[in-house]
N, CA, C and O atoms as a Maestro MAE file, in Angstrom:
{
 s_m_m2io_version
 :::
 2.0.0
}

f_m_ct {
 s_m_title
 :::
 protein
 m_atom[320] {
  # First column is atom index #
  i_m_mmod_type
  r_m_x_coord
  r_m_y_coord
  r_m_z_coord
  i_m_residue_number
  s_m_chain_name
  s_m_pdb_residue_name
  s_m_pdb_atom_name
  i_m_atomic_number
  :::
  1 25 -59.381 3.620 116.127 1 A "UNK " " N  " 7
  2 3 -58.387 3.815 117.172 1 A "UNK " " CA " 6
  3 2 -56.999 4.023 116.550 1 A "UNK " " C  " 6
  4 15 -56.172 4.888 116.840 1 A "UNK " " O  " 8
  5 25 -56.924 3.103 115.688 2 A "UNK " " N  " 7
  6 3 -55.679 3.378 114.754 2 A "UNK " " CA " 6
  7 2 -55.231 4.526 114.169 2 A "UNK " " C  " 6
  8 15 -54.225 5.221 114.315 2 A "UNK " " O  " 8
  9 25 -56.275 4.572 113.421 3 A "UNK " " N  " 7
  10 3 -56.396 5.714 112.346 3 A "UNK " " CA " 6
  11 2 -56.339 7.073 113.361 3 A "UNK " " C  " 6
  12 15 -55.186 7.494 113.457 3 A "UNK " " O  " 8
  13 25 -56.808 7.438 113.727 4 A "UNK " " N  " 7
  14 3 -57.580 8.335 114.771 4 A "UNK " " CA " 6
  15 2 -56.134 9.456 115.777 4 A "UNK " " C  " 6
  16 15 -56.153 10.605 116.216 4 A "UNK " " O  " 8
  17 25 -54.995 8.280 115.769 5 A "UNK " " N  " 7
  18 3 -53.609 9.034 115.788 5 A "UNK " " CA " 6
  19 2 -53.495 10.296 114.857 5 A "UNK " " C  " 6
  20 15 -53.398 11.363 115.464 5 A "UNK " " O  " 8
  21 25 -53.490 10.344 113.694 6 A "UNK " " N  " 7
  22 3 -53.384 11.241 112.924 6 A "UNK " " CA " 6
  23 2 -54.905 11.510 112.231 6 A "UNK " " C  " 6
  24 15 -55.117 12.721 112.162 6 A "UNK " " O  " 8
  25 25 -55.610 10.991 111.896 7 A "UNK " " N  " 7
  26 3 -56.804 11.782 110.848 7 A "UNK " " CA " 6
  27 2 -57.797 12.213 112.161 7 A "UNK " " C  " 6
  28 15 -58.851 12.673 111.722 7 A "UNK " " O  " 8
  29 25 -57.764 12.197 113.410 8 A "UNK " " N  " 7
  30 3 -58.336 12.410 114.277 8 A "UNK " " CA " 6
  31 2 -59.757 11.468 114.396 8 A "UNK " " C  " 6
  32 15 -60.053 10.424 113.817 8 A "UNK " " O  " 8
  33 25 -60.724 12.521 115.684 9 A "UNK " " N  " 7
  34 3 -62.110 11.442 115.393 9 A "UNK " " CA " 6
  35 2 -63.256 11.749 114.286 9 A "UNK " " C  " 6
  36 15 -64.227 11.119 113.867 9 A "UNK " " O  " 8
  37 25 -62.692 12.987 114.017 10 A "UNK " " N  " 7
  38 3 -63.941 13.460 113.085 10 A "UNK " " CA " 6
  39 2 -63.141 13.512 111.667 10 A "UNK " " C  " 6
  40 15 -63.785 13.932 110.706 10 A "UNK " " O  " 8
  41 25 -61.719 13.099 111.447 11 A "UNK " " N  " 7
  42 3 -61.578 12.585 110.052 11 A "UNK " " CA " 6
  43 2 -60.708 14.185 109.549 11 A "UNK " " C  " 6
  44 15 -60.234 14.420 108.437 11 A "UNK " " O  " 8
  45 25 -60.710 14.925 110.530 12 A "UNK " " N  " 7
  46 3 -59.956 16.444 110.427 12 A "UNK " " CA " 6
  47 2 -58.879 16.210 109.899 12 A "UNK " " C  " 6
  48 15 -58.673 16.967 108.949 12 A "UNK " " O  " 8
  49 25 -57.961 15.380 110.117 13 A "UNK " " N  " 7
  50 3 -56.317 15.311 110.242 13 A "UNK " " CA " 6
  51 2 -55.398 16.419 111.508 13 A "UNK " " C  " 6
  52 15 -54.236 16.817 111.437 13 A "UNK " " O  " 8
  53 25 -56.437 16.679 112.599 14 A "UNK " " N  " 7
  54 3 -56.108 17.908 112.892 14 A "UNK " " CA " 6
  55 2 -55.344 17.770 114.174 14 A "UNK " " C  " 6
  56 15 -54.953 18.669 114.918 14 A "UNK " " O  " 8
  57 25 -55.208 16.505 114.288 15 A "UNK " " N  " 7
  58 3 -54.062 15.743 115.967 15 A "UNK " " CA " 6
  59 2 -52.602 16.907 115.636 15 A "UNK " " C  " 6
  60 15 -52.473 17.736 114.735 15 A "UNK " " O  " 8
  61 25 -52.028 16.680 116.329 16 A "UNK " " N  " 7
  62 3 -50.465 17.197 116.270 16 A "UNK " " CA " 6
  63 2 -49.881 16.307 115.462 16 A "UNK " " C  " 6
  64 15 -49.073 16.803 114.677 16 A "UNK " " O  " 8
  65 25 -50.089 14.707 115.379 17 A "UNK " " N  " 7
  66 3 -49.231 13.667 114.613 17 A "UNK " " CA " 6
  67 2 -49.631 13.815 113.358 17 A "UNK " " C  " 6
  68 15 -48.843 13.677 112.423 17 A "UNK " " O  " 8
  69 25 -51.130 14.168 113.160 18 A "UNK " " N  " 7
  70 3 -51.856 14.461 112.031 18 A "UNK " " CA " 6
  71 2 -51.210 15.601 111.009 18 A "UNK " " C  " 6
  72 15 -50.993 15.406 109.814 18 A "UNK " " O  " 8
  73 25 -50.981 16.687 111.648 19 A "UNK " " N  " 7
  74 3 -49.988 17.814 111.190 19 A "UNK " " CA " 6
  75 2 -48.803 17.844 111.089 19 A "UNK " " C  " 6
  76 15 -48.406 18.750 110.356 19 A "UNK " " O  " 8
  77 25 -47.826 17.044 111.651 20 A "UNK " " N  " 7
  78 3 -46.679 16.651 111.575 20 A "UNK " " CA " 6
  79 2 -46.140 16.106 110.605 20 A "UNK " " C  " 6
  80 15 -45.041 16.468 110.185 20 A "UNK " " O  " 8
  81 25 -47.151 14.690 109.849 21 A "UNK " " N  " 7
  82 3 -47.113 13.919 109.165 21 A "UNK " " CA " 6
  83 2 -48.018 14.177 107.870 21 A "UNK " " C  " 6
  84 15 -48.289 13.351 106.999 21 A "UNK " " O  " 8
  85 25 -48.378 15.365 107.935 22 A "UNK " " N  " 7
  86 3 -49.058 15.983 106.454 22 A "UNK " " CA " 6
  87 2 -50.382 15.192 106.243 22 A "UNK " " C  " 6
  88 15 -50.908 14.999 105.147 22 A "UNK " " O  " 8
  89 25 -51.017 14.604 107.888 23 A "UNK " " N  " 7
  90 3 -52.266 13.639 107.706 23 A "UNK " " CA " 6
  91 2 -53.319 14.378 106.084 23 A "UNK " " C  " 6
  92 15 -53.695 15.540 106.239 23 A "UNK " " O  " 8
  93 25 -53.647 13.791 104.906 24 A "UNK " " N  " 7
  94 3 -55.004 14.378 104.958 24 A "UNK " " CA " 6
  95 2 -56.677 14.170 105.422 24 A "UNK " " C  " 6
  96 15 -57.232 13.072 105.453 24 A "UNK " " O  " 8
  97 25 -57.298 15.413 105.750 25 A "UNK " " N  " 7
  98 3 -58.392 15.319 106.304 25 A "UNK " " CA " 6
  99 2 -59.320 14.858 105.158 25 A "UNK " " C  " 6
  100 15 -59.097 15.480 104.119 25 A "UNK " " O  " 8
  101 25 -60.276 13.959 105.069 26 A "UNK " " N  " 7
  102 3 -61.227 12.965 104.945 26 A "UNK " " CA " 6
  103 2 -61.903 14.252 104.014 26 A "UNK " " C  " 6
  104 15 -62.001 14.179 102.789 26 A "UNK " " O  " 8
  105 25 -62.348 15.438 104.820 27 A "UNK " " N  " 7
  106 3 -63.171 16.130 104.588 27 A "UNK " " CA " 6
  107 2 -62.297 17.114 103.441 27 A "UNK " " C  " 6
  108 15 -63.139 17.953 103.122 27 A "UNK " " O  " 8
  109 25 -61.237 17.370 102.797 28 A "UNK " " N  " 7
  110 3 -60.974 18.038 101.497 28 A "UNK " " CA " 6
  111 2 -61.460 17.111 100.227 28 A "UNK " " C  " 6
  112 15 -61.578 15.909 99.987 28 A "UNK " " O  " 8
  113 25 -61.656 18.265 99.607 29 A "UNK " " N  " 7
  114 3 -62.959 18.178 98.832 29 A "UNK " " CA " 6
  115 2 -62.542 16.876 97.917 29 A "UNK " " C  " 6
  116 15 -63.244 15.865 97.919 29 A "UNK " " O  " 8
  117 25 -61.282 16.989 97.095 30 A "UNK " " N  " 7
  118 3 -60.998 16.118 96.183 30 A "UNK " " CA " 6
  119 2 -60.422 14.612 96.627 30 A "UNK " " C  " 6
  120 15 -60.270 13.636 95.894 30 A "UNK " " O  " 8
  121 25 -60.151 14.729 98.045 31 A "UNK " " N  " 7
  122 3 -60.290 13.359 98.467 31 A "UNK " " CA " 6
  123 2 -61.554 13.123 98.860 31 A "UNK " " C  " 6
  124 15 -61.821 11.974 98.507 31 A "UNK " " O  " 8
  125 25 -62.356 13.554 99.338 32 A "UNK " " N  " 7
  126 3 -63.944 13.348 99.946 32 A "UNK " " CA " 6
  127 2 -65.145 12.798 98.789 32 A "UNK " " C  " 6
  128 15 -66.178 12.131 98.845 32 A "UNK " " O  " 8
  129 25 -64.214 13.622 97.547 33 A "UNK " " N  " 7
  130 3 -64.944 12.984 96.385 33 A "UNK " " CA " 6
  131 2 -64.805 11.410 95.956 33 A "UNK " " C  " 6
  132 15 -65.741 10.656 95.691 33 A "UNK " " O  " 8
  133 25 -63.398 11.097 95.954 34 A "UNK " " N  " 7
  134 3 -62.977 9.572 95.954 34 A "UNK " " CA " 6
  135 2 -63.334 8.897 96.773 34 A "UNK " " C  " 6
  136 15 -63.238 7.707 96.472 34 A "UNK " " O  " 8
  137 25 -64.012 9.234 98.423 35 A "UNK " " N  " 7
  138 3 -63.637 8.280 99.419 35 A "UNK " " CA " 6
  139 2 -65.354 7.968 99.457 35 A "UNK " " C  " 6
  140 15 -65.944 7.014 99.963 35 A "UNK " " O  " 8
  141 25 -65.791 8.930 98.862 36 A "UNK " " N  " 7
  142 3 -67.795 9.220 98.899 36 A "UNK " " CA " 6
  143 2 -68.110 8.047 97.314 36 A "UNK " " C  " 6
  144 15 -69.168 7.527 96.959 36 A "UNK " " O  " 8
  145 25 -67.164 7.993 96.877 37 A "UNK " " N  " 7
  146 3 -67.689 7.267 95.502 37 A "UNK " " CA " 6
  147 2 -68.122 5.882 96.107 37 A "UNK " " C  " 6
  148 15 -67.950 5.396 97.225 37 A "UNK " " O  " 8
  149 25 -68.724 5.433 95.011 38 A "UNK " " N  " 7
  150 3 -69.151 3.809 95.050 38 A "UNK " " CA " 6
  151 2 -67.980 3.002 95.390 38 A "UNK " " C  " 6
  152 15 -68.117 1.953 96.019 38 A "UNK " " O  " 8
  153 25 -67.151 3.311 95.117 39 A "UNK " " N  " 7
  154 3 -65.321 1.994 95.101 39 A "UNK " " CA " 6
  155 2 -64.825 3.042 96.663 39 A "UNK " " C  " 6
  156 15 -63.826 2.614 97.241 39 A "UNK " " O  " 8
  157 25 -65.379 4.101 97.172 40 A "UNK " " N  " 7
  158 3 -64.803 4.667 98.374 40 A "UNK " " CA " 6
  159 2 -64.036 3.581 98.722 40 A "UNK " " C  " 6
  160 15 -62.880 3.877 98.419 40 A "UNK " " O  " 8
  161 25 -64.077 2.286 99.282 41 A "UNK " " N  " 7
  162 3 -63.928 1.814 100.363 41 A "UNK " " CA " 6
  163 2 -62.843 1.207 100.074 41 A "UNK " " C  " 6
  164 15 -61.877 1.275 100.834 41 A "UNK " " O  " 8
  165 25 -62.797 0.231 98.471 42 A "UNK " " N  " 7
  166 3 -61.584 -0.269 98.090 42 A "UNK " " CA " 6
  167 2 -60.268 0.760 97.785 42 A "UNK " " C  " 6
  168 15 -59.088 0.409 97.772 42 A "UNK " " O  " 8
  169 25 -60.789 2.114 97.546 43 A "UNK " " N  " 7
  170 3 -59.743 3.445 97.589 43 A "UNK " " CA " 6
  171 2 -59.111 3.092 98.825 43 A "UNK " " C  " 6
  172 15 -57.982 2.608 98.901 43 A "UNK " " O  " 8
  173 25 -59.964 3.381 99.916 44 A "UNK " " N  " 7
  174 3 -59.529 3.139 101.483 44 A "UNK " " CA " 6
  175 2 -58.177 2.456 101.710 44 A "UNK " " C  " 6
  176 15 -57.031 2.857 101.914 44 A "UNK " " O  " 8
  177 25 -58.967 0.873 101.552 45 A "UNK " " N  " 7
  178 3 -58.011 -0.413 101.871 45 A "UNK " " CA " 6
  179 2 -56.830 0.044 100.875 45 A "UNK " " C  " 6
  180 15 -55.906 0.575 101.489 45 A "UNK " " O  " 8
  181 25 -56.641 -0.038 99.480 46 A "UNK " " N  " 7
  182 3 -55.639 0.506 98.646 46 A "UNK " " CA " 6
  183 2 -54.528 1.510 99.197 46 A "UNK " " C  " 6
  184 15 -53.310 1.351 99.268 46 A "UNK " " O  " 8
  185 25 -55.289 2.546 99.547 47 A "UNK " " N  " 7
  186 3 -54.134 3.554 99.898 47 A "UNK " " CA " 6
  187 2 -53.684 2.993 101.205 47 A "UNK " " C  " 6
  188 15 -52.469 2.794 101.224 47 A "UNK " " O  " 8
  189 25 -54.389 2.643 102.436 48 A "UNK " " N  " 7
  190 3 -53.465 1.917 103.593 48 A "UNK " " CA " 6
  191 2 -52.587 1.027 103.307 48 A "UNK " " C  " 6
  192 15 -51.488 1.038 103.862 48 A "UNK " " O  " 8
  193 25 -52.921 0.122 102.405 49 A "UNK " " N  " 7
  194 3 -51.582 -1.254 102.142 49 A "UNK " " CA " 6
  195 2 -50.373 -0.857 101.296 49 A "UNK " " C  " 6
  196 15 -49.376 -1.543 101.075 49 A "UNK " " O  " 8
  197 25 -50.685 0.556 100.802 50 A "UNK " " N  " 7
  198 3 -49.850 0.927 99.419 50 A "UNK " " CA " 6
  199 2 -49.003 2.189 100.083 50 A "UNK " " C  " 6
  200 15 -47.846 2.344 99.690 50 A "UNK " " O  " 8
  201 25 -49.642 3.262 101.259 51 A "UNK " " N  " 7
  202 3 -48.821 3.990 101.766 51 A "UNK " " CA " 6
  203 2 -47.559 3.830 102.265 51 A "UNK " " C  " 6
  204 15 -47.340 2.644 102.513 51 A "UNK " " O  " 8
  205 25 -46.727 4.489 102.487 52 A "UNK " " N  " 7
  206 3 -45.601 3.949 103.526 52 A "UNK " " CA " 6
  207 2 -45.729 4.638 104.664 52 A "UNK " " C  " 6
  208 15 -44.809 4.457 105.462 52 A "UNK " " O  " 8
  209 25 -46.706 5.481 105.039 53 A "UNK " " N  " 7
  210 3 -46.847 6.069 106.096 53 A "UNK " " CA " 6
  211 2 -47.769 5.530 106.707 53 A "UNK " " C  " 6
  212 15 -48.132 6.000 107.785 53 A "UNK " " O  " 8
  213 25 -48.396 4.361 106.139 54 A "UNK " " N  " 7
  214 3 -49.210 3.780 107.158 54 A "UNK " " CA " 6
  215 2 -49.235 1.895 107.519 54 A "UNK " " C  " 6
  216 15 -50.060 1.082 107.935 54 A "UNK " " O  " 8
  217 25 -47.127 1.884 106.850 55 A "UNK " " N  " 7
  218 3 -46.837 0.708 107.104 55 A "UNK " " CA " 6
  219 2 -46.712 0.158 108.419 55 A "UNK " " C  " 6
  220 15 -46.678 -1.073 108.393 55 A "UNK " " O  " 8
  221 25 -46.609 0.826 109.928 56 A "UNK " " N  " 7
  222 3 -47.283 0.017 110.542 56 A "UNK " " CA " 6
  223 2 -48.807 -0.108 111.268 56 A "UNK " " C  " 6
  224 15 -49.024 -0.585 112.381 56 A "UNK " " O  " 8
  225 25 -49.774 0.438 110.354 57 A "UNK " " N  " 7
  226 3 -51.073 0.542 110.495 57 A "UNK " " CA " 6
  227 2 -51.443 -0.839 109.885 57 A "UNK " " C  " 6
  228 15 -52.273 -1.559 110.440 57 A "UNK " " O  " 8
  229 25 -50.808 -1.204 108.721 58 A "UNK " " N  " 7
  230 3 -51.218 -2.734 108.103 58 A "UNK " " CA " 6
  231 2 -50.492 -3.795 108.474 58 A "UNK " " C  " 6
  232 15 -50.333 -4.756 107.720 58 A "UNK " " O  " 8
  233 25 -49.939 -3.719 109.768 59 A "UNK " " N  " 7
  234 3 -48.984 -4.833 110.979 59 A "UNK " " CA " 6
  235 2 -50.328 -4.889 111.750 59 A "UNK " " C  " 6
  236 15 -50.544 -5.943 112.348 59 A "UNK " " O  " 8
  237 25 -51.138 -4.040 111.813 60 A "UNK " " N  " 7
  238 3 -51.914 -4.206 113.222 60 A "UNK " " CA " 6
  239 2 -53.157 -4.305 112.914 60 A "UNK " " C  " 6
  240 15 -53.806 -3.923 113.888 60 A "UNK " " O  " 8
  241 25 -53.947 -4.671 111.920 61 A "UNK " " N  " 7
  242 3 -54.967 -4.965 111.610 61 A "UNK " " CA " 6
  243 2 -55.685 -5.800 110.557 61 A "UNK " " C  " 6
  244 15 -55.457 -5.393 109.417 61 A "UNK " " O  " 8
  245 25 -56.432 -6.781 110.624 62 A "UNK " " N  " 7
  246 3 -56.601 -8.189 109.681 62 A "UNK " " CA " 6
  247 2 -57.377 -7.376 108.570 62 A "UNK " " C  " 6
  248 15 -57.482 -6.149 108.577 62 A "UNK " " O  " 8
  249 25 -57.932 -8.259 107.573 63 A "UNK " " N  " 7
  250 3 -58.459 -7.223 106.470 63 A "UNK " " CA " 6
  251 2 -59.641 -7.068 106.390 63 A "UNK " " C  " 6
  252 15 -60.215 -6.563 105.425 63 A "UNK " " O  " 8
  253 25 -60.359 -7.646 107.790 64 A "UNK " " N  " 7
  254 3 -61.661 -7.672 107.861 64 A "UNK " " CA " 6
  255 2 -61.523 -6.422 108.842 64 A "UNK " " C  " 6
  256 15 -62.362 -5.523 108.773 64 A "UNK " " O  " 8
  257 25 -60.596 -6.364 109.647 65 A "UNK " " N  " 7
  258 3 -60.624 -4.962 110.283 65 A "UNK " " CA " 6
  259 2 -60.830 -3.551 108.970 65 A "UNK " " C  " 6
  260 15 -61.650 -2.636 108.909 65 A "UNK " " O  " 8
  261 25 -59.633 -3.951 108.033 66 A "UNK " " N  " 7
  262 3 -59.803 -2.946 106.995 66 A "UNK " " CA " 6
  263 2 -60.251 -2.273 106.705 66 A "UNK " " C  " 6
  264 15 -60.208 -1.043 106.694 66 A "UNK " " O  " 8
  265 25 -61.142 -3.489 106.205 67 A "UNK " " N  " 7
  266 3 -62.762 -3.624 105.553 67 A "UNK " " CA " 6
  267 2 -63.520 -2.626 106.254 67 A "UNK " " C  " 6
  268 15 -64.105 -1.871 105.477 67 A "UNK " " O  " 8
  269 25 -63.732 -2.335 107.686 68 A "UNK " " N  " 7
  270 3 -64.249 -1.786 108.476 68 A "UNK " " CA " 6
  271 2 -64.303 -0.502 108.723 68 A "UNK " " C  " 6
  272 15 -65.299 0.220 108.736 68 A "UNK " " O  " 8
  273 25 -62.755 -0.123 108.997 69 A "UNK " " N  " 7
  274 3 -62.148 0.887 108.819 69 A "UNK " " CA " 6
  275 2 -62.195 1.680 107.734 69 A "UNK " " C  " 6
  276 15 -61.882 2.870 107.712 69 A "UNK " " O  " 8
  277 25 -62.796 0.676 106.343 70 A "UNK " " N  " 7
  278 3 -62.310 1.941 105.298 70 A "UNK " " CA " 6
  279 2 -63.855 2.040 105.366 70 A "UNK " " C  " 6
  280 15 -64.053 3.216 105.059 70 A "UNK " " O  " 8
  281 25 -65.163 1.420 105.614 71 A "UNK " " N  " 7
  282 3 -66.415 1.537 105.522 71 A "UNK " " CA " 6
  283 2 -66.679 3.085 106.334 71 A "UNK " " C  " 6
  284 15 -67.419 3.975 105.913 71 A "UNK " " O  " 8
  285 25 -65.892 3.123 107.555 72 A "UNK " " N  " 7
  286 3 -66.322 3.930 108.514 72 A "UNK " " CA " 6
  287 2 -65.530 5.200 108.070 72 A "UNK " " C  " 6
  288 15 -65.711 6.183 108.789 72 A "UNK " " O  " 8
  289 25 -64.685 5.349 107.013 73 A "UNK " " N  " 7
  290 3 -63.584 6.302 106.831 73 A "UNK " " CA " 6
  291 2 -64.806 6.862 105.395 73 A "UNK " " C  " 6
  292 15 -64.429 7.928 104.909 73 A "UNK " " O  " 8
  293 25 -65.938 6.371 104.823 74 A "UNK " " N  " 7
  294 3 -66.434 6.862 104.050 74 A "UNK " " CA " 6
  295 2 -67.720 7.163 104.680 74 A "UNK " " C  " 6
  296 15 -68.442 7.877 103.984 74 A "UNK " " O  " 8
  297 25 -68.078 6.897 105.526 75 A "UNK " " N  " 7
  298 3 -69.588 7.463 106.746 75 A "UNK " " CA " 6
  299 2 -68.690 9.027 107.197 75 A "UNK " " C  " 6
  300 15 -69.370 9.977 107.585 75 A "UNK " " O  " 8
  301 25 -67.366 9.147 107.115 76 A "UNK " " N  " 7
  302 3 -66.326 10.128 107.982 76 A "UNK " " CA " 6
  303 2 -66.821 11.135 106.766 76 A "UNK " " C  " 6
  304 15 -67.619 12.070 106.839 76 A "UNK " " O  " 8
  305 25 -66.001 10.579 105.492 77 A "UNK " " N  " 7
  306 3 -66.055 11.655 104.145 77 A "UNK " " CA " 6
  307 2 -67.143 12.184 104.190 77 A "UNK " " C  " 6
  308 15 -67.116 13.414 104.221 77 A "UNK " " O  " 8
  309 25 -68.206 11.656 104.206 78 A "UNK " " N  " 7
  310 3 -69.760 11.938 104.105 78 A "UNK " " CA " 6
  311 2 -70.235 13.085 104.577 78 A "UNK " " C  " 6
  312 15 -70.762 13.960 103.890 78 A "UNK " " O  " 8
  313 25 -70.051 13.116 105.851 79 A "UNK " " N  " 7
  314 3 -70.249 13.911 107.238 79 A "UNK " " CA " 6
  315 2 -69.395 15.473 106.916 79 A "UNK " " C  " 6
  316 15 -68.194 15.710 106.782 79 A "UNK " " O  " 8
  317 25 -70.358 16.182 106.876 80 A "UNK " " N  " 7
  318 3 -69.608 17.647 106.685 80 A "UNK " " CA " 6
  319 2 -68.980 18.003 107.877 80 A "UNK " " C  " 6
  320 15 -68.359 19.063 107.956 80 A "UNK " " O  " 8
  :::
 }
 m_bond[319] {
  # First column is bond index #
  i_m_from
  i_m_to
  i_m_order
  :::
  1 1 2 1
  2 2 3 1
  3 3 4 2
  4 3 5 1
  5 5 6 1
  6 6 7 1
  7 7 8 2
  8 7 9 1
  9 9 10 1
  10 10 11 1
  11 11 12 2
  12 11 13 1
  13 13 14 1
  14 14 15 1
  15 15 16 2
  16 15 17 1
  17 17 18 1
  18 18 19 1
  19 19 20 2
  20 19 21 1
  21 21 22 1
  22 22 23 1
  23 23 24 2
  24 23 25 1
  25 25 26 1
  26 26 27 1
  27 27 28 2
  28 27 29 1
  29 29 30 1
  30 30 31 1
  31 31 32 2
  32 31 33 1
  33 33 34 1
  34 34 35 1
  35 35 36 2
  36 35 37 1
  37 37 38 1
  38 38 39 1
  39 39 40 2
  40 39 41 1
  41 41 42 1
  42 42 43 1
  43 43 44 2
  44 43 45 1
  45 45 46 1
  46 46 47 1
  47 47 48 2
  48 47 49 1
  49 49 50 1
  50 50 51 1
  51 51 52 2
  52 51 53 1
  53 53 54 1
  54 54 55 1
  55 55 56 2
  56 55 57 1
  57 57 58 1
  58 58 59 1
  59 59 60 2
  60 59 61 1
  61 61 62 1
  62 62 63 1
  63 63 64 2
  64 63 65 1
  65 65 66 1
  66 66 67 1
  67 67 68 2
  68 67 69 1
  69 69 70 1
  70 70 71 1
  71 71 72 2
  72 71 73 1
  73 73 74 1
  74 74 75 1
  75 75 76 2
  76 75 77 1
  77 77 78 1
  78 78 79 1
  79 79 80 2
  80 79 81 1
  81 81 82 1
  82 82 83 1
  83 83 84 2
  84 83 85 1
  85 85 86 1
  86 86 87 1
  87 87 88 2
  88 87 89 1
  89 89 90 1
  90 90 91 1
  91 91 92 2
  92 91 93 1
  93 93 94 1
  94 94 95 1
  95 95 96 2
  96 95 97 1
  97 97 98 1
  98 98 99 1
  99 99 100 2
  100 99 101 1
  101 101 102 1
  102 102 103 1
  103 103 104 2
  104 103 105 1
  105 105 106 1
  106 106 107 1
  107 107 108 2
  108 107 109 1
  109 109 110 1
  110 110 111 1
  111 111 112 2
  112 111 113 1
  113 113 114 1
  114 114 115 1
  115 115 116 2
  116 115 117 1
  117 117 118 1
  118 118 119 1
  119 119 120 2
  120 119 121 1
  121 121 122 1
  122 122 123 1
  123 123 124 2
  124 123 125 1
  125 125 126 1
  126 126 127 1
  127 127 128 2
  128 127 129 1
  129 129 130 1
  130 130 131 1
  131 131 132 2
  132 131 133 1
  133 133 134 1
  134 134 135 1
  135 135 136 2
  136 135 137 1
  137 137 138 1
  138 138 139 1
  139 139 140 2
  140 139 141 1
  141 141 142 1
  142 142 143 1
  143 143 144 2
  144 143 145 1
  145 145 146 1
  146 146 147 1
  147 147 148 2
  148 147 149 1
  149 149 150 1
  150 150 151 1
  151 151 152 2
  152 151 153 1
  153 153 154 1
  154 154 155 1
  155 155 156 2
  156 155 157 1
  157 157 158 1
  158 158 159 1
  159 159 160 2
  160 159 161 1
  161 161 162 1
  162 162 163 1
  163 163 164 2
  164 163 165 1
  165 165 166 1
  166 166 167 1
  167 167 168 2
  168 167 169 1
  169 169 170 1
  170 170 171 1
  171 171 172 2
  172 171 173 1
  173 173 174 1
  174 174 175 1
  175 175 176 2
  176 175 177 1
  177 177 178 1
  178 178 179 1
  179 179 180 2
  180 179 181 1
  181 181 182 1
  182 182 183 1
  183 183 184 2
  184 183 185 1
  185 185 186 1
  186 186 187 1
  187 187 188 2
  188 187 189 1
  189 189 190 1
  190 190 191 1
  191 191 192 2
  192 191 193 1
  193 193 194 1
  194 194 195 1
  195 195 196 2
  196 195 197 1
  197 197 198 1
  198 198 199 1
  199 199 200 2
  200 199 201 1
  201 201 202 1
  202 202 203 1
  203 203 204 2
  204 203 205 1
  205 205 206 1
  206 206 207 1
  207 207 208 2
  208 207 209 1
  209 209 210 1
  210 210 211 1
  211 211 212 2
  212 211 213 1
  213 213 214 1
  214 214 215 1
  215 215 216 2
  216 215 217 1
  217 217 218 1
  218 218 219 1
  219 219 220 2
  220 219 221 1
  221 221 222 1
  222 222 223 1
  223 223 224 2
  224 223 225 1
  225 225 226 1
  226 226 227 1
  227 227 228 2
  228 227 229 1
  229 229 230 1
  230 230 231 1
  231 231 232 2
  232 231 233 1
  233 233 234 1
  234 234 235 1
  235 235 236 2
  236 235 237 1
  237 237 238 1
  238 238 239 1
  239 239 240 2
  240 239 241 1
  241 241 242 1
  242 242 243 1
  243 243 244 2
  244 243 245 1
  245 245 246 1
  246 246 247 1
  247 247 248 2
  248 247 249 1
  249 249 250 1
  250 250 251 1
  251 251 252 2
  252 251 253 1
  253 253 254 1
  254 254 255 1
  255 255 256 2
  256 255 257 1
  257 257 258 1
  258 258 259 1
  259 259 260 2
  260 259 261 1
  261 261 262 1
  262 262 263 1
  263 263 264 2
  264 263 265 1
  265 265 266 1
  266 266 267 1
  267 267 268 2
  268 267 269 1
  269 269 270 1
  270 270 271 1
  271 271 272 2
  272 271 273 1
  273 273 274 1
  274 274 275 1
  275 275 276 2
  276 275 277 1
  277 277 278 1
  278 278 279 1
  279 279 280 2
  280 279 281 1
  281 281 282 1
  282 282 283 1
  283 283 284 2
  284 283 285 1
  285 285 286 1
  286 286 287 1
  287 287 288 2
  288 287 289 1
  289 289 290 1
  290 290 291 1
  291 291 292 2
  292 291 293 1
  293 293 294 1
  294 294 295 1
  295 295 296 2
  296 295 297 1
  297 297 298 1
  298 298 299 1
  299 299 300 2
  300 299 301 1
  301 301 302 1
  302 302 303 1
  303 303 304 2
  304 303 305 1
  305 305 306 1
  306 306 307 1
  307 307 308 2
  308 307 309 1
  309 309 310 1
  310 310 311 1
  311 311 312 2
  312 311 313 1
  313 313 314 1
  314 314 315 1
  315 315 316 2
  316 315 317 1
  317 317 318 1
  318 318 319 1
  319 319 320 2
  :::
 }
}
């Protein structure tokens, strides 16, 4: 729901906020490669707590949400 502002539902980046804000989509190749690896998920959590564009994305969610979020953000990469 969070995420989904900008990387959309299918992980496109293709919202208007998504394009505005230079979202990237899940699905380019050389991030899809990092997010598909074995550590995908700790990439995930990493880049949300470390962005500044997604400082208030880590106000609004515990790290078990994270956790979740970055699991489901690499089922996203996956998915052609």
């Amino acid at each position: 729901k969070v995420c989904a502002g900008c990387h959309g539902e299918t992980g496109n980046a293709d919202t208007k906020k998504g394009k505005a804000q230079k979202a990237k989509s899940y699905h380019e190749a050389k991030l899809n490669a990092k997010l598909t690896a074995a550590d995908g998920e700790a990439i995930v959590i990493k880049n949300v707590r470390e962005n500044k564009k997604h400082k208030n994305v880590t106000k609004k969610v515990t790290d078990e949400e994270l956790a979740a979020i970055a699991a489901y953000v690499k089922v996203l990469a996956a998915t052609p």
